[in-house]
Residue, then its C-alpha position, 0 to 999 in steps of 0.5 A: x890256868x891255876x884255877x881249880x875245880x870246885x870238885x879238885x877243891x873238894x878232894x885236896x880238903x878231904x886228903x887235908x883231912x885223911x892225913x890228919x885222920x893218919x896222923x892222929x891214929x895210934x898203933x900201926x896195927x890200928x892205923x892199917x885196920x881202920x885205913x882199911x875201914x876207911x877206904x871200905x865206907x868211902x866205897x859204900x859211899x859211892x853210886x852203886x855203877x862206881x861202887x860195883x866197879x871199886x868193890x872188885x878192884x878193892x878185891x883184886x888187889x888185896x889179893x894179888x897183892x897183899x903187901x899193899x895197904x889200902x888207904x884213902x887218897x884224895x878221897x879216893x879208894x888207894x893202895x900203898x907199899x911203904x907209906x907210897x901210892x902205888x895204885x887207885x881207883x877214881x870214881x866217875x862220879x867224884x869228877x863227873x866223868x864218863x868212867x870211872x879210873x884205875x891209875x898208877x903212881x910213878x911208884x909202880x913199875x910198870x915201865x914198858x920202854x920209852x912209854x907205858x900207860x899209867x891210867x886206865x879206863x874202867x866201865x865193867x869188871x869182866x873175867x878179862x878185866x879181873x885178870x888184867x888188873x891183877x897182872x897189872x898191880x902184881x907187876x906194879x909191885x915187883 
């Protein structure tokens, strides 16, 4: 244990790097726009089976919640409310892994009792799928 990944390495220089980006960005206005910008090239960035995937929830979330501002996270497509992660999209490729994630942060609320599921598996974006997500971040922003 406390060994991580060559891939864990890579996120947490690009997350280095985002934050420098942040910090050095002028205007509010200007920080907002080109996060968003930001998290559209890593999108375009992506293998298109990801790419697909983080296109619809990049959508889905500006507008079931608009109070969140995207921005990139670990190298990852995120969205935040106040500064804090709420929700992201983890590409299945950055970690080689079998599906692509949508997760939330402990800042979300969507508790549920005792136990509630933070992460979710994410292989297609049908009309269900679509709808569930919205629930799912309109909720975790109440």
């Amino acid at each position: 244990m406390g060994t991580f990944t060559a891939e864990e390495r890579a996120a947490m220089k690009e997350h280095a790097k985002e934050l420098k980006t942040a910090a050095r960005r002028a205007s509010q206005a200007d920080k907002a726009a080109q996060a968003e910008q930001d998290v559209l090239a890593k999108i375009a960035e992506m293998a298109p089976s990801d790419r697909v995937l983080a296109e619809r929830v990049h959508a889905i979330v500006k507008s079931s919640a608009p109070v969140l501002e995207p921005k990139l996270w670990y190298g990852m497509p995120s969205y935040a409310l106040d500064g804090k992660i709420v929700c992201f999209f983890q590409s299945a490729e950055k970690f080689k892994a079998r599906y692509a994630t949508l997760g939330f942060s402990d800042q979300a609320n969507l508790d549920d009792g005792p136990m509630w599921a933070a992460g979710f598996a994410l292989t297609e974006v049908t009309p269900a799928v679509e709808k569930r997500i919205a629930a799912l971040v309109t909720q975790a922003v109440k």
